[in-house]
C-alpha positions, 0 to 999 in steps of 0.5 A: 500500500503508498504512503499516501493513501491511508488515513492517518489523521483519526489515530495519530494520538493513539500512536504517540504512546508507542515506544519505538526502539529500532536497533539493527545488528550493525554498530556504529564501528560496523559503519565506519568500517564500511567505508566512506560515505556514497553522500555527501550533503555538502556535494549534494546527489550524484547525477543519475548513476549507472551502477545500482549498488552505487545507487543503492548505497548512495539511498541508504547514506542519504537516509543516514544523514537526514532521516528523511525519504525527502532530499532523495525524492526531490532528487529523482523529480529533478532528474528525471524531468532533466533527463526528459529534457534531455531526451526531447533535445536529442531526439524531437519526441516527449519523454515522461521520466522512468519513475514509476507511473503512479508516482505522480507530483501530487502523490510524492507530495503527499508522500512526503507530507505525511511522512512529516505528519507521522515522523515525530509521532513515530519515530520515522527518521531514527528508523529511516537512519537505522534502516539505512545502516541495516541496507549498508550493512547488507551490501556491504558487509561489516567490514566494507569488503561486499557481500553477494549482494553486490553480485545480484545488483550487477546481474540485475543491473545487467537485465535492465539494460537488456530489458531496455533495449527489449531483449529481457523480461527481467529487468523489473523492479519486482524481478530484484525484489524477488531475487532479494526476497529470496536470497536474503531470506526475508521470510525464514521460518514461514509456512511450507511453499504452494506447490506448481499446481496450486500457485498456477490456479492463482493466475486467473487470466490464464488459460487452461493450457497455459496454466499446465505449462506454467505449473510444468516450468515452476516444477523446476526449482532454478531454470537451465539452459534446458528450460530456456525453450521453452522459457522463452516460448512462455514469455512470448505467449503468457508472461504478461498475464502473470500476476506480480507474484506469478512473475515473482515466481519465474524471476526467482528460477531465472535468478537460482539458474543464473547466480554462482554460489556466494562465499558462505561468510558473504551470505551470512554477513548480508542475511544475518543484518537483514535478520535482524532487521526483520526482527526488530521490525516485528517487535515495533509492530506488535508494539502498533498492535497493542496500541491500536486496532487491528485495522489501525495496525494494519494501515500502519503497517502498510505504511511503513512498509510501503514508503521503503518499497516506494523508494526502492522503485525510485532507486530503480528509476534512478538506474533505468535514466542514468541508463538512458542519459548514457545511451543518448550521449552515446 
């Protein structure tokens, strides 16, 4: 759910009572390990980069210094109106920007204004810089020498371009989000997985056929060059019926087929910060659901979620016009 879509006002005195505390595993030494900052507010943001690790950590750093999505969020509007403008001098033709349709001036707007709204109420800019340093940490490691994630960011930053140039289906937002999701291991412990058959019932704007072959392909727990076939013949015909999740589904194969086994100390270093990130985020949200209904509780929760995934498709905005500017110049 965005930000701006909940009603916040009723219930914001209810929230004041909730003792936020939102420590994660790496510490202060871990962060000055890591290296030197990706921002510096004196020099202001990078022009739109091309490196989505860089990208990713120049986010997180942003978020550390201000604890707030705002200076960031100005940031991708201005760029990707410059890069419009750009693209229109190039090329004679008007250009929308790369950030994800929805994401409207007036819905960034709101964005922010309740993130102000609820930031004191709630302790959103200490979780933000806590959040950041979890996000470091993953990438990085505890001692600034990188972890696999580095190598899912460049794989994926590979699949954009391709998708770019529309040689790919994988270089969406929700294509790394899976490939995340599963590496990092954001649901450990969670109930076992539908099996093929049950997660191709959910995708109601198949047809009967095609949801056999979709069944048959998430038979295969990570995808071959044997299943490039018919991988690819499923992309031309149903993909784009998928649900966001369905799509989910067929990313995380293609990532499992693709990567190479990480060095076991790099796993555990980015899975063991975003476990405890994780874990504190659950004890914060038992602590909203005390303090509040269950339907408050869950607006809440909504909330809080959907701003750091909003500004994780703003970072992959961010990726997709560097990209662009780059080729125009080119």
């Amino acid at each position: 759910m965005k930000l701006v879509h909940n009603p916040l006002t009723p219930w914001i005195s209810a929230i004041c009572a909730i003792a936020i505390a939102f420590p994660c595993a790496a510490t202060a030494q871990d962060r000055e390990q890591a290296g030197p900052d990706h921002y510096q507010p004196a020099n202001g943001f990078k022009p739109a980069q091309t490196n989505l690790t860089e990208i990713f950590l120049q986010l997180a750093d942003s978020l550390e210094h201000h604890g707030s999505p705002e200076p960031y969020i100005r940031h991708m509007q201005s760029e990707h109106k410059r890069i419009s403008a750009l693209y229109e001098q190039k090329t004679g033709d008007p250009h929308k920007g790369r950030m994800p349709s929805y994401m409207t001036e007036e819905y960034l707007n709101r964005f922010i204004a309740n993130w102000n709204a609820l930031s004191s109420k709630l302790g959103l800019d200490q979780l933000a810089k806590d959040a950041a340093r979890c996000a470091h940490n993953a990438i990085q490691g505890p001692q600034g020498t990188g972890t696999f994630v580095i190598e899912i960011l460049n794989h994926h930053q590979e699949e954009v371009v391709s998708a770019m140039k529309g040689q790919s289906r994988n270089g969406t937002f929700e294509h790394l989000r899976a490939t995340l999701a599963t590496e990092l291991e954001f649901t450990p412990g969670s109930k076992a997985l539908p099996d093929s058959a049950t997660l191709a019932e959910r995708e109601k704007a198949l047809t009967e056929a095609e949801r056999k072959e979709y069944a048959a392909l998430l038979k295969h727990e990570r995808f071959t060059k044997a299943e490039f076939g018919t991988l690819e013949r499923f992309y031309k015909s149903a993909y784009d019926k998928l649900t966001e999740g369905g799509k989910a589904e067929i990313s995380k194969r293609v990532w499992s087929g693709t990567r190479k086994e990480p060095p076991p100390d790099t796993r555990k270093d980015a899975v063991a910060s975003v476990r405890a990130f994780m874990d504190e985020k659950s004890k914060l949200f038992g602590k909203i659901d005390a303090a509040v209904s269950a339907d408050q509780a869950k607006s809440l929760k909504e909330v809080i979620d959907g701003a750091f995934l909003d500004l994780a498709r703003l970072a992959h905005s961010e990726l997709e016009g560097g990209i662009l500017e780059w080729s125009l110049n080119h």
